[in-house]
Chimera marker file (.cmm) of the C-alpha trace (Angstrom):
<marker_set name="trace">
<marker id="1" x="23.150" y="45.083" z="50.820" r="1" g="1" b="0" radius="0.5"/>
<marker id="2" x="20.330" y="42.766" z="52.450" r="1" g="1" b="0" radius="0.5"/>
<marker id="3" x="21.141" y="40.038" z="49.273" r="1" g="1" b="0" radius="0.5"/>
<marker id="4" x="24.780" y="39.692" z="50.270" r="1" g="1" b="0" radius="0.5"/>
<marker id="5" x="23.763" y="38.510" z="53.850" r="1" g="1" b="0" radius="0.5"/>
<marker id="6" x="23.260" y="34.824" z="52.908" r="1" g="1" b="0" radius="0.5"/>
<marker id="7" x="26.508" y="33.093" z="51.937" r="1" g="1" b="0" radius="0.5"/>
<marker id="8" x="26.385" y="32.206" z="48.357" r="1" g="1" b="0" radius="0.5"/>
<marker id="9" x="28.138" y="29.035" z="48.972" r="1" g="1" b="0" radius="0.5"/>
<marker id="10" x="26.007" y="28.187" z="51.708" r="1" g="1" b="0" radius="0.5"/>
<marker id="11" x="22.922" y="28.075" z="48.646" r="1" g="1" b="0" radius="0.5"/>
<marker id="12" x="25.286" y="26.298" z="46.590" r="1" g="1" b="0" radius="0.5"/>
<marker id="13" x="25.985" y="23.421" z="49.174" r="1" g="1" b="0" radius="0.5"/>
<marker id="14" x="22.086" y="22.555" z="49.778" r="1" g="1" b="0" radius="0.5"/>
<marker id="15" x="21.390" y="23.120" z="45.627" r="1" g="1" b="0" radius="0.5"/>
<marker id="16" x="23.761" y="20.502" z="45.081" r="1" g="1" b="0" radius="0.5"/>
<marker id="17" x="22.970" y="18.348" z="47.629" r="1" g="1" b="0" radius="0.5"/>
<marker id="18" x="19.707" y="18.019" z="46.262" r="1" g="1" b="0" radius="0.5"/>
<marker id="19" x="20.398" y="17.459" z="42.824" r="1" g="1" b="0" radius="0.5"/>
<marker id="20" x="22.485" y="14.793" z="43.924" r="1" g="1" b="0" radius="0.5"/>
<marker id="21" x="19.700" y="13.367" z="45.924" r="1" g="1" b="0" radius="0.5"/>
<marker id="22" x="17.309" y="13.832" z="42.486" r="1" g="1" b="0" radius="0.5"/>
<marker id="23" x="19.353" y="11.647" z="40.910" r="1" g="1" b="0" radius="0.5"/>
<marker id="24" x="18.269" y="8.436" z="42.186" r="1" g="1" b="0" radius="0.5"/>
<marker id="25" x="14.986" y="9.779" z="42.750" r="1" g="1" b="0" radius="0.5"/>
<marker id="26" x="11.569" y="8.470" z="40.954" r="1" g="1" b="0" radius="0.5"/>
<marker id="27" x="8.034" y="9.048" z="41.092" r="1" g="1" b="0" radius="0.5"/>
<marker id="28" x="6.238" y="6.747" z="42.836" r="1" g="1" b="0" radius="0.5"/>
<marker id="29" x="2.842" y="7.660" z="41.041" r="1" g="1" b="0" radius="0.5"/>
<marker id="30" x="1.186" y="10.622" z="38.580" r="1" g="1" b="0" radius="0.5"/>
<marker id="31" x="1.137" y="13.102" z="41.360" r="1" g="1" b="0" radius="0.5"/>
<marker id="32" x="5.002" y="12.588" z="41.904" r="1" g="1" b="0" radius="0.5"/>
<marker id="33" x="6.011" y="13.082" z="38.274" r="1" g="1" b="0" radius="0.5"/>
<marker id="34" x="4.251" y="16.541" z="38.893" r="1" g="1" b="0" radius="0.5"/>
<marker id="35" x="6.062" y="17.216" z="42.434" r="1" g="1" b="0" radius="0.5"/>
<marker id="36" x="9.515" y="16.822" z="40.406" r="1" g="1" b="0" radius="0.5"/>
<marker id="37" x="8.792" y="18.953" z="38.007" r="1" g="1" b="0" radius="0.5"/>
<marker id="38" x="7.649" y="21.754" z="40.522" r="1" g="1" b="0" radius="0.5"/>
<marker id="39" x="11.223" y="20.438" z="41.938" r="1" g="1" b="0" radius="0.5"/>
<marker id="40" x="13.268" y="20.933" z="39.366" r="1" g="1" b="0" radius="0.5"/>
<marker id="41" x="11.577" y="24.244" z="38.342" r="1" g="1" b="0" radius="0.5"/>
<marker id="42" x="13.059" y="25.460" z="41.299" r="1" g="1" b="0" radius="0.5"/>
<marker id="43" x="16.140" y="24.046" z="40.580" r="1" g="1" b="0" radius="0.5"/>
<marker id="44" x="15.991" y="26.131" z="37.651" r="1" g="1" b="0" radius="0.5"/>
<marker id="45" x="14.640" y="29.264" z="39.847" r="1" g="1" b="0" radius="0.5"/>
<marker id="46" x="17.632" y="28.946" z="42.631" r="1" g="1" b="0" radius="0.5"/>
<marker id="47" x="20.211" y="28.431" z="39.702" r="1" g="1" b="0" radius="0.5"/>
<marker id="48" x="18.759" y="32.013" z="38.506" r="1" g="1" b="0" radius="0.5"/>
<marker id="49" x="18.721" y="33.983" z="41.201" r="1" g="1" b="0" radius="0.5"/>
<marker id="50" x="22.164" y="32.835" z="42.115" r="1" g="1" b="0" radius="0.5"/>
<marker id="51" x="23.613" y="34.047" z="38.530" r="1" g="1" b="0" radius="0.5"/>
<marker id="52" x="21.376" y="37.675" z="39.743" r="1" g="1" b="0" radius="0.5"/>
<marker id="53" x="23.455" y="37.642" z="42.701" r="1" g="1" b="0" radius="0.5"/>
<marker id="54" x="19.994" y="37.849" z="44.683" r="1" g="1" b="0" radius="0.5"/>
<marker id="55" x="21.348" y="35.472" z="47.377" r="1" g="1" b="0" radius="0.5"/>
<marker id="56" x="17.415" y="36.142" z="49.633" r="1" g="1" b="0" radius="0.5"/>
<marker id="57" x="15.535" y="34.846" z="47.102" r="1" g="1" b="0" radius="0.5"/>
<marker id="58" x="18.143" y="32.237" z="45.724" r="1" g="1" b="0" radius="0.5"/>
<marker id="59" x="17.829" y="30.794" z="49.331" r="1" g="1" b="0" radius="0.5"/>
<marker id="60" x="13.919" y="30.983" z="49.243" r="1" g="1" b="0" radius="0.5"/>
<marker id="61" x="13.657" y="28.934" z="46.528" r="1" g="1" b="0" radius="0.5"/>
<marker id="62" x="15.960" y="26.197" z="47.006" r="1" g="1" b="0" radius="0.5"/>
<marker id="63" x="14.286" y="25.983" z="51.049" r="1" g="1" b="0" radius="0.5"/>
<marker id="64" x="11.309" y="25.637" z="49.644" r="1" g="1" b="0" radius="0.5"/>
<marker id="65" x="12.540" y="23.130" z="47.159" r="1" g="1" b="0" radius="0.5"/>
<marker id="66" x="13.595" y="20.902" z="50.161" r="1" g="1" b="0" radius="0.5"/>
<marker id="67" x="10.389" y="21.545" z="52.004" r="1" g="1" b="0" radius="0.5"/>
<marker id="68" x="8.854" y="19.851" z="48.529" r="1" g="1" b="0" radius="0.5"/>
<marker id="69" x="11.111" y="17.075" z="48.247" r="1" g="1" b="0" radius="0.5"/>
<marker id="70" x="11.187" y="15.799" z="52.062" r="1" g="1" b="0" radius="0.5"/>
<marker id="71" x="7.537" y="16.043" z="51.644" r="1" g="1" b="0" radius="0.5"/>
<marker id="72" x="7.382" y="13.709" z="48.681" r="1" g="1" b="0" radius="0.5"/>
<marker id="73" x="9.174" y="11.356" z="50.699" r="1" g="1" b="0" radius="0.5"/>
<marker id="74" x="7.410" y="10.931" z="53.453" r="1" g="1" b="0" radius="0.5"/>
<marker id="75" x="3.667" y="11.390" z="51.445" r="1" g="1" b="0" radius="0.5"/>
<marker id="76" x="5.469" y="8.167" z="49.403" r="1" g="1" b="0" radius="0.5"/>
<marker id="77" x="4.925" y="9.814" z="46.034" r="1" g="1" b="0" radius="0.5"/>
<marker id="78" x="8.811" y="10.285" z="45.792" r="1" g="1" b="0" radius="0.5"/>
<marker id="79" x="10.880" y="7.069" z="46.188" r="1" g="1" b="0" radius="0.5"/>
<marker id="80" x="14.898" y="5.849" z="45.614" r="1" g="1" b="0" radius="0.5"/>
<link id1="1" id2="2" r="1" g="1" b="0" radius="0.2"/>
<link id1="2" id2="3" r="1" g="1" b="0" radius="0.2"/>
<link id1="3" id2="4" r="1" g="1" b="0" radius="0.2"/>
<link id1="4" id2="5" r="1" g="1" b="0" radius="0.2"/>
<link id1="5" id2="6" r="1" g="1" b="0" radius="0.2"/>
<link id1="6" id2="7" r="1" g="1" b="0" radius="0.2"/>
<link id1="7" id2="8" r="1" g="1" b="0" radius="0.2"/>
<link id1="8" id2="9" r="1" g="1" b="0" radius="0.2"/>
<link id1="9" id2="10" r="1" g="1" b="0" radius="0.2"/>
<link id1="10" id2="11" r="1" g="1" b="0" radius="0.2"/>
<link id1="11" id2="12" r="1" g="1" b="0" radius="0.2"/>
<link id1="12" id2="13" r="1" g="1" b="0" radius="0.2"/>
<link id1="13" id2="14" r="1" g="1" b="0" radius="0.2"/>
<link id1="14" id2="15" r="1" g="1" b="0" radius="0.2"/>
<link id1="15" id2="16" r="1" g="1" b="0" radius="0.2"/>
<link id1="16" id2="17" r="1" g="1" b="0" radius="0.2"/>
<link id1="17" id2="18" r="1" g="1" b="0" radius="0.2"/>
<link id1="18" id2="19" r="1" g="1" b="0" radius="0.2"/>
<link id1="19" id2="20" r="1" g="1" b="0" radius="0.2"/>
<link id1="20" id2="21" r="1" g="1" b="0" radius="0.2"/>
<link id1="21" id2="22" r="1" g="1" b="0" radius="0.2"/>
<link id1="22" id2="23" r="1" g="1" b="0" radius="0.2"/>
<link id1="23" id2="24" r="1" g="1" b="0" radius="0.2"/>
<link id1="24" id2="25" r="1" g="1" b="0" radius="0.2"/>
<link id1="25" id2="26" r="1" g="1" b="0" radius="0.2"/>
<link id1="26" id2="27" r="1" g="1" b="0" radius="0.2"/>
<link id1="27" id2="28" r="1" g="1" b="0" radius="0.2"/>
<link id1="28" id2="29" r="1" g="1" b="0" radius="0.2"/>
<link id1="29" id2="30" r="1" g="1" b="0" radius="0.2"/>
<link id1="30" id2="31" r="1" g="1" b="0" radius="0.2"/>
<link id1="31" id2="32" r="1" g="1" b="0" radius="0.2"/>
<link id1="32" id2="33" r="1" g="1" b="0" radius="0.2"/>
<link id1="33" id2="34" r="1" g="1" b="0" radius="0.2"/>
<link id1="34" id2="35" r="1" g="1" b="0" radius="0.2"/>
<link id1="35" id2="36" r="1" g="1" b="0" radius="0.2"/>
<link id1="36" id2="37" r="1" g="1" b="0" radius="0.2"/>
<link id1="37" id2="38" r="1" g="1" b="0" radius="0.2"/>
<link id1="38" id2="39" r="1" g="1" b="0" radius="0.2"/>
<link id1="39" id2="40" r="1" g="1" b="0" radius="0.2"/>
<link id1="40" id2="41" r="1" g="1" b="0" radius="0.2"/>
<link id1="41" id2="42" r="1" g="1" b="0" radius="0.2"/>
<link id1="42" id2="43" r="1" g="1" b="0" radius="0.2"/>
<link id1="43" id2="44" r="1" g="1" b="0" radius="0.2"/>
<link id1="44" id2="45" r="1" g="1" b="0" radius="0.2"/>
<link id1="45" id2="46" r="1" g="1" b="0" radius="0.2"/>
<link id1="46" id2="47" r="1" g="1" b="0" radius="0.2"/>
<link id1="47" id2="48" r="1" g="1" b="0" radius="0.2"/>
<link id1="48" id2="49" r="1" g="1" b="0" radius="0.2"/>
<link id1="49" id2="50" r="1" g="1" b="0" radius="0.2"/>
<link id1="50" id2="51" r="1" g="1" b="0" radius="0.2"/>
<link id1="51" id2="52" r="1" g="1" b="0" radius="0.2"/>
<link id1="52" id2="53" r="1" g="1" b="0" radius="0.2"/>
<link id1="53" id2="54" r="1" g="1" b="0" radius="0.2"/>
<link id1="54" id2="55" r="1" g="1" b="0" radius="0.2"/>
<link id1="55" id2="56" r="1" g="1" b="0" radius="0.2"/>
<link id1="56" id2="57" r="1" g="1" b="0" radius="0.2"/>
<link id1="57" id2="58" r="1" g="1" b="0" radius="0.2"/>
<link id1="58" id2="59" r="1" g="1" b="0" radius="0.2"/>
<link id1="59" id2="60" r="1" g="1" b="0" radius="0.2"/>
<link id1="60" id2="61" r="1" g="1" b="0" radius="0.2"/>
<link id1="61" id2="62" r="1" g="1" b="0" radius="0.2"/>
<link id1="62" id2="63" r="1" g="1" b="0" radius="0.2"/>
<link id1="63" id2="64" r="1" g="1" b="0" radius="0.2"/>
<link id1="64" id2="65" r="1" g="1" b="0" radius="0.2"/>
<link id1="65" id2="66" r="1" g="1" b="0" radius="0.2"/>
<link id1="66" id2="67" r="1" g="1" b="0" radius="0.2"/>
<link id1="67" id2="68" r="1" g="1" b="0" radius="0.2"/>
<link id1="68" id2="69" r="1" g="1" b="0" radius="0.2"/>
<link id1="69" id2="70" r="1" g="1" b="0" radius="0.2"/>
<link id1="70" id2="71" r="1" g="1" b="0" radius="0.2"/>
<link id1="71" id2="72" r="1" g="1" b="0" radius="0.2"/>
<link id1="72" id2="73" r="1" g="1" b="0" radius="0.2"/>
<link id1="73" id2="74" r="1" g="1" b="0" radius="0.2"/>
<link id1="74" id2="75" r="1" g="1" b="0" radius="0.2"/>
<link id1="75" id2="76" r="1" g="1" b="0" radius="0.2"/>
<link id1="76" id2="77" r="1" g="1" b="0" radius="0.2"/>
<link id1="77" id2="78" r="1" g="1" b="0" radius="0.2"/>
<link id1="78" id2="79" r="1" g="1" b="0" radius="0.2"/>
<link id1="79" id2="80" r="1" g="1" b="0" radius="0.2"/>
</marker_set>
């Protein structure tokens, strides 16, 4: 099947990279509290597609989860 072509522990490597990266991180201002909650909803999203065994969307969210955090980052609303 198409949602067994993405390794599952490939998903689980960048999921808990990032959580270990969220746990240093703060918000820098109001609109940062609201980027990591969107964050961590996907957190919650890749966790649940991964216990579905839907490895295509698992991987969706968790890349876009990255794309939100690196974005934080470098807009400064995200800090260490």
């Amino acid at each position: 099947m198409v949602k067994d072509k993405i390794p599952k522990e490939l998903i689980e490597k960048w999921l808990n990279k990032l959580k270990k990266k969220m746990e240093n991180v703060k918000p820098a201002d109001k609109k940062g509290e609201e980027l990591l909650k969107n964050i961590q909803a996907y957190i919650i999203d890749t966790e649940h597609f991964l216990d579905q065994g839907d490895y295509i969307r698992a991987w969706e969210a968790i890349s876009f989860d990255w794309g939100l955090f690196e974005a934080g980052e470098d807009l400064k609303v995200l800090k260490d």
